[in-house]
C-alpha positions in Angstrom: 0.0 0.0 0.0 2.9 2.8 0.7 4.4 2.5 -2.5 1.1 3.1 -4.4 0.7 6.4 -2.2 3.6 7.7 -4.2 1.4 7.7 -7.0 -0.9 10.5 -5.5 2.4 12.5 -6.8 1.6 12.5 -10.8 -2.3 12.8 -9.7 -2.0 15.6 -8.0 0.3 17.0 -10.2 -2.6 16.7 -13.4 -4.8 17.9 -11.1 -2.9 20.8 -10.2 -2.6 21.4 -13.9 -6.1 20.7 -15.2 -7.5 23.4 -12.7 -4.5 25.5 -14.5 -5.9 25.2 -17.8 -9.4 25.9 -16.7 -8.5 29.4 -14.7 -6.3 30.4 -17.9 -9.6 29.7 -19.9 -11.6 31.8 -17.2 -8.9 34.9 -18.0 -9.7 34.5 -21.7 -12.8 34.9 -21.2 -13.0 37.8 -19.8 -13.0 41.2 -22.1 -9.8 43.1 -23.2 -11.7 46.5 -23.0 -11.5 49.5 -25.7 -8.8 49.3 -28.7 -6.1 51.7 -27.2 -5.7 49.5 -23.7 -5.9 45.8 -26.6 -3.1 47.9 -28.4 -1.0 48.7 -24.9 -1.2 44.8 -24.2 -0.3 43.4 -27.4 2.9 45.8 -27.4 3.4 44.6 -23.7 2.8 40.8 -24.9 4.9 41.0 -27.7 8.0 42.4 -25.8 7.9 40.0 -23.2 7.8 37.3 -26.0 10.5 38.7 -27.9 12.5 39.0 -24.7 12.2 35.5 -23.8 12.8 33.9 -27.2 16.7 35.8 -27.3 16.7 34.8 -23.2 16.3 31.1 -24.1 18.6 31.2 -27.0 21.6 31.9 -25.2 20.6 29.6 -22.1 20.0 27.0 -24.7 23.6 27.4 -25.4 25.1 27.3 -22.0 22.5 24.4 -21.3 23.8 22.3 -24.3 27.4 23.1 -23.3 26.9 21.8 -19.8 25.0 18.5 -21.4 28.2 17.7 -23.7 30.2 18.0 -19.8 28.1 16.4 -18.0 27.6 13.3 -20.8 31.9 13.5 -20.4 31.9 13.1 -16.7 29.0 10.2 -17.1 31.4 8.5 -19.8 33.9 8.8 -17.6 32.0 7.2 -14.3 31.9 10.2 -12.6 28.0 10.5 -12.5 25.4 8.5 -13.6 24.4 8.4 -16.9 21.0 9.4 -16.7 21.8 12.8 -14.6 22.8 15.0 -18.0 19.3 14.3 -19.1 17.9 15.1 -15.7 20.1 18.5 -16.2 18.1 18.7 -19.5 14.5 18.2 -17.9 15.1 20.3 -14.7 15.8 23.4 -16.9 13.1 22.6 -19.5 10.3 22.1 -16.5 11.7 25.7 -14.9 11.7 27.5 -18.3 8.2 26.2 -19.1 6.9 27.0 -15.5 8.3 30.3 -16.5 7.2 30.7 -19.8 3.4 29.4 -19.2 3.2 32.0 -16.4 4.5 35.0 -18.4 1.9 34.0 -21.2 -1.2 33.9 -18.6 0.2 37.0 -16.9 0.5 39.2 -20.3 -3.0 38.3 -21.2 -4.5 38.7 -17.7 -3.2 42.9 -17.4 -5.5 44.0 -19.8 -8.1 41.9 -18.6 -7.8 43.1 -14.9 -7.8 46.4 -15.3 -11.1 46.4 -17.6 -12.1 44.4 -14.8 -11.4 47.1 -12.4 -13.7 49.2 -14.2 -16.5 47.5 -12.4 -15.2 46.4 -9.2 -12.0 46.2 -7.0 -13.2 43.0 -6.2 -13.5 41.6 -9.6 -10.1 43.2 -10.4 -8.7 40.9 -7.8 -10.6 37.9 -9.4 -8.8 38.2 -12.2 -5.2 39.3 -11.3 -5.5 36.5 -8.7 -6.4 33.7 -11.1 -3.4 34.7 -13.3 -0.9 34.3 -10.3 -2.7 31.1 -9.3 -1.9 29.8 -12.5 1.7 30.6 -12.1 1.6 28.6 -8.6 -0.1 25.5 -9.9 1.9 25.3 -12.8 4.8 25.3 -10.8 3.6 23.0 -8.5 2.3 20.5 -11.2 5.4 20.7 -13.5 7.8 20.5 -10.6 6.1 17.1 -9.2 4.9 15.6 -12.6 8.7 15.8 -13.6 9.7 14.7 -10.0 7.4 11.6 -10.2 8.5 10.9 -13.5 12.0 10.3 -13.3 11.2 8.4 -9.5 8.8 6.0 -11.3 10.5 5.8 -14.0 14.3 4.8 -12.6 12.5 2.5 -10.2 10.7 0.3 -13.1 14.1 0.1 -14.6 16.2 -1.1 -11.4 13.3 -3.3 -10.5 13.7 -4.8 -14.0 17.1 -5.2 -13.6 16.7 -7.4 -10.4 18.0 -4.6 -7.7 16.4 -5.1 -4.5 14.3 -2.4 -2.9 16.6 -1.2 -0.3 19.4 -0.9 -2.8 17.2 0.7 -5.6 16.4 3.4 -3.7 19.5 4.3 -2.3 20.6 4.3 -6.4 17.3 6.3 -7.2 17.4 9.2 -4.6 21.0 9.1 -5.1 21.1 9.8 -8.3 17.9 12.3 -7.9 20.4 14.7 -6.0 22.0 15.5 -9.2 18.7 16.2 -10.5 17.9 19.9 -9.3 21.0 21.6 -11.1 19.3 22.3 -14.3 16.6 23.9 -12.6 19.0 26.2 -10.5 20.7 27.0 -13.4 17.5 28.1 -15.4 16.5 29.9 -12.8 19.4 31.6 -12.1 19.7 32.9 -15.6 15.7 33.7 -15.3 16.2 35.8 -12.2 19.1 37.6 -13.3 17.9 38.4 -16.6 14.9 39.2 -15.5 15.7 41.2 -13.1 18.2 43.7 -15.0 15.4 44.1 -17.6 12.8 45.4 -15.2 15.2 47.3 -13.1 16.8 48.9 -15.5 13.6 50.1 -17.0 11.9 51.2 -13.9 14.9 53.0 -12.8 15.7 54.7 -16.4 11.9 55.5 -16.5 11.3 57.0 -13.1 14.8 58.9 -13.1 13.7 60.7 -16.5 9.7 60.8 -16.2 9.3 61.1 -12.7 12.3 63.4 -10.8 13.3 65.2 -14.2 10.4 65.9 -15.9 7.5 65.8 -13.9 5.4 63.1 -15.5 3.3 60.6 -13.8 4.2 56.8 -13.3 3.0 55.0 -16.8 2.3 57.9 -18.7 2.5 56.8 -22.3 4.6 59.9 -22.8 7.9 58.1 -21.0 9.5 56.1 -23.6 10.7 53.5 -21.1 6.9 52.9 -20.0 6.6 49.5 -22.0 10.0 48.5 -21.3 9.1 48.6 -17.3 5.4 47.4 -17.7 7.3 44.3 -20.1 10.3 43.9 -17.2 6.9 43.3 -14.7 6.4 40.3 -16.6 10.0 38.6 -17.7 11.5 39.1 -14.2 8.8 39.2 -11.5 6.1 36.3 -13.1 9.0 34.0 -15.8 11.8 34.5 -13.1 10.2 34.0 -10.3 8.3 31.0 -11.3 11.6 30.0 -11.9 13.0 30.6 -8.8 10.6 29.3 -6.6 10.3 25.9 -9.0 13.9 25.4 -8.3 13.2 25.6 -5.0 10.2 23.3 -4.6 12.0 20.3 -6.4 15.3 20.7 -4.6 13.9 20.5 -1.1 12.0 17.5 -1.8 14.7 15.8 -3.4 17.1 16.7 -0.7 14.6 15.6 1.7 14.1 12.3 0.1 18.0 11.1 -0.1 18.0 12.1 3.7 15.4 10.0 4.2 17.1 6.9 3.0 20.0 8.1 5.1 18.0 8.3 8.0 17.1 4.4 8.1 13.4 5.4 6.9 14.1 4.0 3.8 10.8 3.9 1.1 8.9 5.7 3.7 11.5 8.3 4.0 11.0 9.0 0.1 6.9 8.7 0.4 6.7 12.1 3.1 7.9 14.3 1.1 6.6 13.3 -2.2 3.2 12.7 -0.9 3.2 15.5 1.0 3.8 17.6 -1.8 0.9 15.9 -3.5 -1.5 16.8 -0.6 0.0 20.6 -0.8 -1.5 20.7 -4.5 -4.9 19.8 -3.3 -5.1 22.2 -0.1 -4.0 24.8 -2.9 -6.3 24.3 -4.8 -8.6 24.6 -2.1 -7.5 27.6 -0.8 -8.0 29.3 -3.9 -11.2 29.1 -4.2 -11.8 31.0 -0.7 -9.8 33.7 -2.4 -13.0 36.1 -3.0 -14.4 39.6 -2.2 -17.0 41.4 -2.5 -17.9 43.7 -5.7 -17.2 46.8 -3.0 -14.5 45.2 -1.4 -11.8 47.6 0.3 -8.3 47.3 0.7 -7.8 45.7 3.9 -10.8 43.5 2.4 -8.5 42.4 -0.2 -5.8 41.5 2.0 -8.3 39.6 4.2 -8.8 37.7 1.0 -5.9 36.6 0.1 -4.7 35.6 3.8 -7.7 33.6 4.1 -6.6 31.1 1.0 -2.9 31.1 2.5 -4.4 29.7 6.0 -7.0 27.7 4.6 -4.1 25.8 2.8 -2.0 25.6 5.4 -4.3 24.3 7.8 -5.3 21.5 5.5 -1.7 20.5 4.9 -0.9 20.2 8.7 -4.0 18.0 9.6 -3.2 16.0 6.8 0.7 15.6 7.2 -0.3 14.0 10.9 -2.3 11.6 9.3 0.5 11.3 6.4 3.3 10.3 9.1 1.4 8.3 11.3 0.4 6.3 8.7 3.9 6.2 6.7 6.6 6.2 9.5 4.7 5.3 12.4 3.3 6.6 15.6 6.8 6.1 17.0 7.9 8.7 14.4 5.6 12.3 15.1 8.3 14.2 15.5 8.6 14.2 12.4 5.3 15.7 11.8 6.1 18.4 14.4 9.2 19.1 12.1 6.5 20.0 9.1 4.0 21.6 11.3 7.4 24.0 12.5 8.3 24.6 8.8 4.3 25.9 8.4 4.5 28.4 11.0 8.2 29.1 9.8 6.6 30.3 6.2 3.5 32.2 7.9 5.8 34.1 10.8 8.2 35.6 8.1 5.5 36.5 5.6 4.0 38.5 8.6 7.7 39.8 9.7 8.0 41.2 6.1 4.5 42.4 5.6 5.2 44.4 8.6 8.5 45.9 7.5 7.4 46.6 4.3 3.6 47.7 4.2 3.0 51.5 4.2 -0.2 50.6 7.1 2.9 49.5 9.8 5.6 52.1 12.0 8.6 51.8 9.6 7.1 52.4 6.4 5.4 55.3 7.8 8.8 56.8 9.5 10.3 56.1 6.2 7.8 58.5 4.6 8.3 61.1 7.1 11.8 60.8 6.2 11.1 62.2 2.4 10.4 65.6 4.0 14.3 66.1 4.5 15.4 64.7 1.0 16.5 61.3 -0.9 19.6 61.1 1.6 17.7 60.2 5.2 15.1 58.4 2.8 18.0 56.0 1.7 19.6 55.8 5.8 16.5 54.9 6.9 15.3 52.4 4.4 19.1 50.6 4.7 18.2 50.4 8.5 14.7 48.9 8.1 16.0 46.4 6.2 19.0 45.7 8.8 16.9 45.6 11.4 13.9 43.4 9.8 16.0 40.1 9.7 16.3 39.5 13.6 13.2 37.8 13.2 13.6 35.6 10.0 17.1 34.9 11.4 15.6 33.6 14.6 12.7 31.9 13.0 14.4 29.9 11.0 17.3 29.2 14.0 14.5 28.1 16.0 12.8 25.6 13.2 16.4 24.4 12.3 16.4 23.4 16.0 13.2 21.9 16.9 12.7 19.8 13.8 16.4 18.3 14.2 15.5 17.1 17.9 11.7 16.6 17.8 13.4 14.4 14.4 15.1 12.4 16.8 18.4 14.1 16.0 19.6 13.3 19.7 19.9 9.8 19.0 20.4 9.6 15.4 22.0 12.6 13.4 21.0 11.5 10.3 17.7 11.1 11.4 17.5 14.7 12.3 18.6 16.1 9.2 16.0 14.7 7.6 13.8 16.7 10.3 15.4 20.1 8.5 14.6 18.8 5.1 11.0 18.0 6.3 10.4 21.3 8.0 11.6 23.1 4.1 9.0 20.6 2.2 6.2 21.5 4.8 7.5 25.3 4.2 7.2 24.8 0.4 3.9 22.7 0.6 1.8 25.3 -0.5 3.9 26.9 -2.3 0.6 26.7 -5.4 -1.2 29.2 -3.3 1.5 31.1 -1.7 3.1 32.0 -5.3 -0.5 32.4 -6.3 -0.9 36.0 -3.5 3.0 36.7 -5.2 2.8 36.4 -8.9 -0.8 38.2 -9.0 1.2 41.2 -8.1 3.0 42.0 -11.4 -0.3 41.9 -13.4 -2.1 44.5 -10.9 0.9 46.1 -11.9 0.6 46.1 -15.7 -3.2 46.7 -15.1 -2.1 50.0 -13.4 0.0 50.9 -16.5 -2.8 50.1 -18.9 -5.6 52.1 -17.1 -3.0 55.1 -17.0 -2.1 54.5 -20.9 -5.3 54.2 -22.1 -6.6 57.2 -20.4 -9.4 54.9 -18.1 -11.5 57.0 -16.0 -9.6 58.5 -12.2 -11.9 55.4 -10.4 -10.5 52.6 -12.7 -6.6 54.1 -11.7 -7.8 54.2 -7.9 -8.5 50.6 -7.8 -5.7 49.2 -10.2 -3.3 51.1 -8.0 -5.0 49.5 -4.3 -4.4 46.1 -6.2 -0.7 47.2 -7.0 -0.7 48.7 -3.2 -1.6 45.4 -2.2 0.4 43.7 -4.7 3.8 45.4 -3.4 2.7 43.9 0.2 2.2 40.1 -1.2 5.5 40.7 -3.3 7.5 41.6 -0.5 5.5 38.6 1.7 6.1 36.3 -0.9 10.3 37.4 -1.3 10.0 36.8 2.7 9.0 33.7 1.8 11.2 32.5 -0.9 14.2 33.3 1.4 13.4 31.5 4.6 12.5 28.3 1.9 15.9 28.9 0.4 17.4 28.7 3.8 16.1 25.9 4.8 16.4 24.2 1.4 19.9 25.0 1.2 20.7 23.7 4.7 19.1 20.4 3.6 21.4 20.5 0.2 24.3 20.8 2.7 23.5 17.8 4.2 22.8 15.7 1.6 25.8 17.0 0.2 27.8 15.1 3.4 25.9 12.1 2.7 26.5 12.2 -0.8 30.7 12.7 -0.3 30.9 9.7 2.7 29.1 7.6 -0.2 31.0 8.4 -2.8 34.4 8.0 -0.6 32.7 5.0 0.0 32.2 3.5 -2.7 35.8 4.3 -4.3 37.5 2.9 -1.2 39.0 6.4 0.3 39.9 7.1 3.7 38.8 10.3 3.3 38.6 12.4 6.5 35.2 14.7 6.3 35.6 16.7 9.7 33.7 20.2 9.7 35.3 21.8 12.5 35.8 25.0 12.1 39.7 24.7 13.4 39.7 22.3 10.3 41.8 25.6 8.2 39.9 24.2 5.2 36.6 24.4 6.1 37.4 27.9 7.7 38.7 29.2 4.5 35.8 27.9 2.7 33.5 29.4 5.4 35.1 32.5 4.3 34.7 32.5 0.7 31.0 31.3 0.9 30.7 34.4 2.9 32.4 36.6 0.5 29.9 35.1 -2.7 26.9 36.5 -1.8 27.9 39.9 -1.5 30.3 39.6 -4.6 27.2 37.8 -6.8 25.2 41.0 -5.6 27.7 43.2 -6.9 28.3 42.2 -10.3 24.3 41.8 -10.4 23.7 46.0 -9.1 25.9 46.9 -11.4 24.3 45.1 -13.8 21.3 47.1 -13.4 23.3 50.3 -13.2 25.1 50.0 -16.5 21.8 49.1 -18.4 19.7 51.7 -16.2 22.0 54.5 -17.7 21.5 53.6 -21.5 17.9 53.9 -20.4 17.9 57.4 -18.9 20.5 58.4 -22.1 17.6 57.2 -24.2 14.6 58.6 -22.6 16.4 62.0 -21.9 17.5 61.9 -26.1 13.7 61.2 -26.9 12.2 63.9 -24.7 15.1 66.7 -26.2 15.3 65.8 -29.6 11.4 64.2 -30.5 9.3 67.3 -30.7 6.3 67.9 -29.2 6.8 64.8 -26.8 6.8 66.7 -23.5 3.3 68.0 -24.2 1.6 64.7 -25.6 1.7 65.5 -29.2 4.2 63.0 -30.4 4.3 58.8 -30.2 7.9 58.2 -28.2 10.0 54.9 -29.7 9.1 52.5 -27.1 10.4 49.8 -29.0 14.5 51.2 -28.4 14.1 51.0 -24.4 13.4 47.7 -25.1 15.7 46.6 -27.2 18.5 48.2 -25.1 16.9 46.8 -21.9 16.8 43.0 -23.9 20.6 43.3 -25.1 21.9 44.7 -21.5 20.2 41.8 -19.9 21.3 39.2 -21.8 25.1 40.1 -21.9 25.3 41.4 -17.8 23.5 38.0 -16.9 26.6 35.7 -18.1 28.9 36.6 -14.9 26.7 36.9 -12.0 25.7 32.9 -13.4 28.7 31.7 -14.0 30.5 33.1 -10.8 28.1 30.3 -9.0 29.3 27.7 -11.2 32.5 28.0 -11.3 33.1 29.0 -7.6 32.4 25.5 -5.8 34.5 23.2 -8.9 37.3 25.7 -8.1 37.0 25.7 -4.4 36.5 22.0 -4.0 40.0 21.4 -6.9 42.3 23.7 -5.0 40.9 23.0 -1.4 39.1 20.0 -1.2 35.4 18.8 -0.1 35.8 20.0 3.4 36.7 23.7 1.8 33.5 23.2 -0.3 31.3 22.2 3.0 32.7 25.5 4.3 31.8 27.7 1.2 28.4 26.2 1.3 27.5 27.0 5.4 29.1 30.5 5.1 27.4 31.4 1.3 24.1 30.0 2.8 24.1 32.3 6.0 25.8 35.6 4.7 23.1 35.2 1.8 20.2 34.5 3.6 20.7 37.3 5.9 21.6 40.0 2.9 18.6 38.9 0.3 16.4 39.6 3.4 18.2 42.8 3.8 18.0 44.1 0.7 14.1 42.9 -0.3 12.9 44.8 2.8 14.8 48.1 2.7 14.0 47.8 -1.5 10.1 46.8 0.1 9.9 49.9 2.3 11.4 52.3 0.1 8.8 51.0 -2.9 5.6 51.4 -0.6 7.0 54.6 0.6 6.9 56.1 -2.6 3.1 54.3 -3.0 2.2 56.2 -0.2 2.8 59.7 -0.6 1.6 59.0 -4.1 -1.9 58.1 -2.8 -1.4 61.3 -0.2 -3.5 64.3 -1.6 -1.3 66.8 -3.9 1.5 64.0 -2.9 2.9 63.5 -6.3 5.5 65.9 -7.7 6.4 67.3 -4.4 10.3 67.4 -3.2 9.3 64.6 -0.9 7.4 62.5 -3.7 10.9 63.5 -5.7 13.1 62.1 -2.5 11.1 59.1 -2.4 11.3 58.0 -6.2 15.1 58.3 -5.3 14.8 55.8 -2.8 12.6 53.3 -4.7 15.6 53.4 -7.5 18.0 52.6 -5.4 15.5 49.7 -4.1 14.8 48.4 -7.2 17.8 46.4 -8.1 18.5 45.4 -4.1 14.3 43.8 -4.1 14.3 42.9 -7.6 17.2 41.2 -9.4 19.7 41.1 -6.3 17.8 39.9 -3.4 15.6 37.4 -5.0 19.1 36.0 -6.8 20.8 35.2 -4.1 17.9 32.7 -2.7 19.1 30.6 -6.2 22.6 31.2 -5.5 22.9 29.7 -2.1 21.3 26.0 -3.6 22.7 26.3 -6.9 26.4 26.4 -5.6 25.0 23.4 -3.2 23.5 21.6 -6.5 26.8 22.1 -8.5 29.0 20.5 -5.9 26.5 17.4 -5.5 26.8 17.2 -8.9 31.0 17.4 -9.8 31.3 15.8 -5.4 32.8 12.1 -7.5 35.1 14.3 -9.6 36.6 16.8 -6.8 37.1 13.8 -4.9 39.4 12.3 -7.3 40.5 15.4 -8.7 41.0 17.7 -5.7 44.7 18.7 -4.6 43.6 17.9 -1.1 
C-alpha cells in the first residue's frame, strides 16, 4: 500500500494542472476593454515574448554546453548516466513554468484592469487567477517531472533485479543530481529578468518622474513598455523559476536524507506525498480567495490571507495523518518538524509584511523621512531592512532546531537532518497558493500601466493602483517567503551534500577524512569565501542594473530633447529602443553573475578539497540568507514609501514625492534582481557540488 501512495504525486500534479488550464480559460474569457488598452497589451505581450525567445537562446547554449560536460563526466564514471538528461529536464520544466506563467500573466493585465472598471473585487478575481496559474503550474510541472523520473528509474532497477533497499539508495542518489538544471535556469531567469525590469523602472522614473515631472505610466515616458514588459520577464517567468527550483530541490534533498535516516521507502513517500497533498489544499484555498464587488483594501488582503491559512491548515491536519500512517506513531516528531516549517513560512511572511507595508511604523517613518530629501530616505530604508532580519534569522534558527531534535536528532543525526529537510517541504507545501498572493502582483501592476495608458476613467486608476498597493505587500511577503524556503532548502542540500561525499568515498574505497570543524583551516577558509559570494554575486548583479539603467535614462532623456512635441503629448515616443536596449543589456550582464556560481564550488573543492567546499556552502548560505532579506525589505519599504505619498492628496510631484522615487531606485535592483538572486545562489552552488562531489574527490589537490 505505501508504494502506491507515491502515485498520488503525478495525480496531483494533473490535477494541479487541469485546474491550471481551466482558470487560464476563465482569463480569456473575460473582455480586453477598448482598442487603445488591446493595443498597450499586445505591445506589452509582444515584448515579453520577444525577450524570452533571445533569453532562451543563449541559455540553450550554456545548457547544451553543460550537457556535452556532464555526458563526459558520465562517460567517464563520474555521474550516472542518466543525470545529463535530468540536467536537461530540470531546466526545460523551470523555463516552461516560467514561460506558461508569463503567457497567462500578459493576457491577464488588460483583462484586470477592464475588470477594475466595475469592481475592485473583480479586479482581484482576475489578477489573482493569473498568479494562481503561475503557482499550480509550478507545482504541477515541478512534481509531474519529480514523479517521473522516480517512477521511471524505479521500473528500470526493479527490471534489472535490484532489490528495494538498494534501488532506492541508487534512485534518490542519483535524484540529487537532479535539481541543477533547474537552479541554473533559474538563475539565468532571475538575473535576466531582473536587469530588464530594473533597469527600466529605474531609467523610467529617473527621466519621467524626478526630471520631468510626468506621472508613473504615462504613455509619454519612452521607457513605459519596457518597465510594464520587465513586470512580466522578471517578476512572473523569473520568479516562477526561482521558486520551481526551490520546490524540487527540497524535496529531493529531503528524500536522499530520508534513506539516510534508516526510513528508507517511507523516507521518500513524506515528502513526495506530501507535496501531492499541498496541491490539493492549494487548490482549495484558492477558491476561498473572494471579495465582494465593493470590497476595500484591507478586504482584499483579508482575501488573500484567508486562502494562505486555509491551505496551510489543511496541509498540517493532513501531514499528521500522512506520518502516522507512513513512518509510524513512534515517528511524530517528524510531523512536528512539518508543522514547524508551516509556522516558519507564515511568521516571516508577517515579519515582512510588517517591514514593508505602508499601514505599519517603519514604512510610515520612512515616509516622514522624504520631508528632509533622498539622503535620510536611503539611511532609513538601509536600517529597516537591517533591522527586519532578527526575526527571520531567529525563525528559522528556532525551526532548524526543533525539527532536528523533535526528528530524533539526539539519538540519530541522520535522522535529524531529515527533520530540517521536512520542516523546508512543509515550508514549500503550498507553495501553489503562496506564489498564487506573489505572482498576482506584477499583473495588478501592468493593469495600473494600462488604465494610466489608455486614459481609463480617475476610479479605474484608484482601484488598479489599491491592487498594486496590495500587490507590493504580497511581493515583499512572498520574497520573505522565498528566502526562509531557500534557507532551509539550502541547509538540507548541505547535508545531503555530506551524505553524498561519505558515499562516494565509499564507494571508491577512500579514507577520506570529512571533519567540519571550524579549526579544520579548510573548512574555515571555505566558510570564508562562501561568505564573500553573496555579496560579490550581488555586486556584479547591481551593477548590472546600473550600466543598463544608464543607456535607459541616455535614451529617454534623447527622446524627450530631440522628439518634438513629446513633452506635451503631441508625439508617439520609440518605445520599442528601451526595449531593445533593456533585452541586449540583460542578456550580456547576466553571463557573470551565473557563471560566478558555477565556477566558484568546482574551483574551491579542486584547489581546497570537499571540506573547503562544506565551508563555502555554510558561510554562502548564512551571509546570503541574511543580505537577500536585507536588501528585499529596505527595497520593500522604500517601494511602498513612494506608494504612499503618491496616494497622499497633492503628494505627487512634491520634493518629498521627488526624494522618495530616489529611494525606490536605489531599491529596485536590491528587491528585484539582487535579493531574489541570491535565494538561487545559495542552492545552486549546493547543487553544483553534489553534482561534480565524485570528480573533486578524485581530482582535488587535497
Amino acid at each position: 500500500m505505501h508504494f502506491r501512495l507515491l502515485y498520488l504525486a503525478p495525480i496531483c500534479s494533473v490535477i494541479a494542472l487541469l485546474y491550471a488550464t481551466a482558470l487560464i480559460f476563465f482569463i480569456k474569457r473575460m473582455p480586453e476593454g477598448n482598442s487603445k488598452m488591446q493595443a498597450i497589451a499586445a505591445a506589452i505581450r509582444k515584448g515579453a515574448k520577444a525577450y524570452l525567445a533571445r533569453q532562451y537562446q543563449g541559455v540553450a547554449l550554456f545548457f547544451a554546453i553543460m550537457f556535452v560536460i556532464l555526458i563526459l563526466l558520465s562517460i567517464m564514471k563520474y555521474i550516472p548516466v542518466v543525470v545529463p538528461f535530468a540536467f536537461l529536464s530540470g531546466g526545460f520544466f523551470s523555463a516552461a513554468a516560467g514561460l506558461i506563467g508569463m503567457l497567462v500573466a500578459t493576457d491577464a493585465n488588460v483583462r484586470t484592469a477592464e475588470a477594475a472598471r466595475k469592481s475592485l473585487g473583480t479586479g482581484l478575481k482576475v489578477a489573482f487567477s493569473s498568479g494562481a496559474v503561475m503557482g499550480l503550474v509550478v507545482v504541477g510541472l515541478g512534481l509531474l517531472d519529480l514523479s517521473l523520473w522516480y517512477l521511471g528509474l524505479d521500473w528500470y532497477f526493479l527490471r534489472k533485479g535490484v532489490a528495494e533497499a538498494e534501488r532506492i539508495a541508487i534512485i534518490t542518489s542519483t535524484m540529487l543530481n537532479f535539481g541543477m538544471g533547474a537552479s541554473s535556469m533559474a538563475l539565468f531567469a532571475r538575473v535576466g529578468g531582473g536587469i530588464f525590469t530594473k533597469a527600466a523602472d529605474v531609467g523610467a522614473d529617473l527621466v519621467g518622474k524626478v526630471e520631468n515631472g510626468i506621472p508613473e505610466d504615462d504613455p509619454r515616458n519612452p521607457a513605459v513598455i519596457a518597465d510594464n514588459v520587465g513586470d512580466n520577464v522578471g517578476d512572473v517567468a523569473g520568479m516562477g523559476a526561482d521558486l520551481y527550483e526551490s520546490y524540487v530541490g527540497s524535496i529531493v534533498a529531503t528524500c536522499a536524507l530520508g534513506v539516510a535516516a534508516g526510513h528508507g521507502l517511507a523516507g521518500v513517500q513524506v515528502p513526495m506525498v506530501m507535496a501531492a497533498l499541498g496541491v490539493i489544499a492549494s487548490v482549495i484555498g484558492t477558491l476561498f480567495v473572494r471579495s465582494g464587488e465593493n470590497a476595500k483594501q484591507s478586504g482584499l488582503l483579508f482575501a488573500l490571507r484567508r486562502g494562505v491559512f486555509i491551505s496551510a491548515g489543511l496541509i498540517a491536519v493532513a501531514s499528521y495523518f500522512l506520518v502516522r500512517e507512513v513512518l509510524g506513531p513512534d515517528q511524530l516528531g517528524v510531523y512536528w518538524s512539518v508543522l514547524a516549517g508551516l509556522m516558519a513560512g507564515l511568521i516571516i511572511g508577517v515579519a515582512t509584511e510588517y517591514f514593508t507595508s505602508d499601514i505599519y511604523r517603519p514604512t510610515k517613518s520612512l515616509c516622514g523621512y522624504s520631508i528632509t530629501g533622498p539622503a535620510t530616505v536611503i539611511i532609513g530604508g538601509l536600517s529597516i531592512g537591517m533591522f527586519s532580519t532578527v526575526i527571520p534569522v531567529v525563525v528559522v534558527v528556532l525551526t532548524v532546531l526543533v525539527s532536528f531534535y523533535l526528528s530524533g536528532g539526539a539519538s540519530n543525526f541522520s535522522a535529524g537532518l531529515y527533520g530540517i529537510a521536512i520542516s523546508a517541504v512543509g515550508m514549500l507545501s503550498t507553495l501553489g497558493i503562496t506564489l498564487a498572493t506573489d505572482a498576482y502582483g506584477p499583473v495588478a501592476d501592468n493593469a495600473g500601466g494600462i488604465a494610466q495608458m489608455a486614459g481609463l476613467p480617475e476610479e479605474v486608476r484608484t482601484r488598479t493602483d489599491a491592487l498594486d498597493a496590495l500587490g507590493n505587500t504580497t511581493a515583499a511577503t512572498g520574497k520573505g517567503f522565498a528566502i526562509g524556503s531557500a534557507a532551509l532548502t539550502a541547509l538540507a542540500l548541505i547535508a545531503a551534500y555530506r551524505e553524498q561525499v561519505l558515499n562516494i568515498a565509499g564507494k571508491l574505497g577512500l579514507n577520506l577524512v570529512f571533519e567540519l570543524s571550524i579549526m579544520n583551516p579548510q573548512v574555515l577558509a571555505g566558510l570564508f569565501i562562501g561568505a564573500m559570494l553573496p555579496f560579490a554575486f550581488s555586486s556584479l548583479a547591481i551593477n548590472a542594473v546600473g550600466r543598463a539603467a544608464n543607456k535607459i535614462v541616455a535614451e529617454v532623456r534623447r527622446q524627450f530633447q530631440t522628439i518634438i512635441g513629446l513633452q506635451e503629448g503631441k508625439a508617439e515616443p520609440d518605445y520599442a529602443q528601451c526595449i531593445s536596449i533593456c533585452t541586449h543589456a540583460a542578456q550580456l550582464e547576466m553571463i557573470c553573475p551565473t557563471m560566478l556560481a558555477i565556477v566558484a564550488p568546482i574551483a574551491v573543492g579542486l584547489l581546497m578539497g570537499v571540506n573547503a567546499v562544506a565551508g563555502m556552502l555554510a558561510g554562502a548560505t548564512v551571509t546570503g540568507f541574511v543580505l537577500a532579506i536585507m536588501m528585499a525589505n529596505s527595497g520593500g519599504s522604500w517601494d511602498n514609501a513612494k506608494k504612499h505619498i503618491e496616494c497622499e492628496p497633492g503628494g505627487k510631484g512634491t520634493y518629498s514625492h521627488k526624494a522618495a522615487v530616489v529611494g525606490d531606485t536605489v531599491g529596485d535592483p536590491l528587491k528585484d534582481t539582487a535579493g531574489p538572486s541570491l535565494n538561487i545562489l545559495i542552492k545552486l552552488i549546493s547543487m553544483v557540488s553534489l553534482v561534480f562531489a565524485s570528480f573533486i574527490i578524485k581530482n582535488s589537490l587535497f
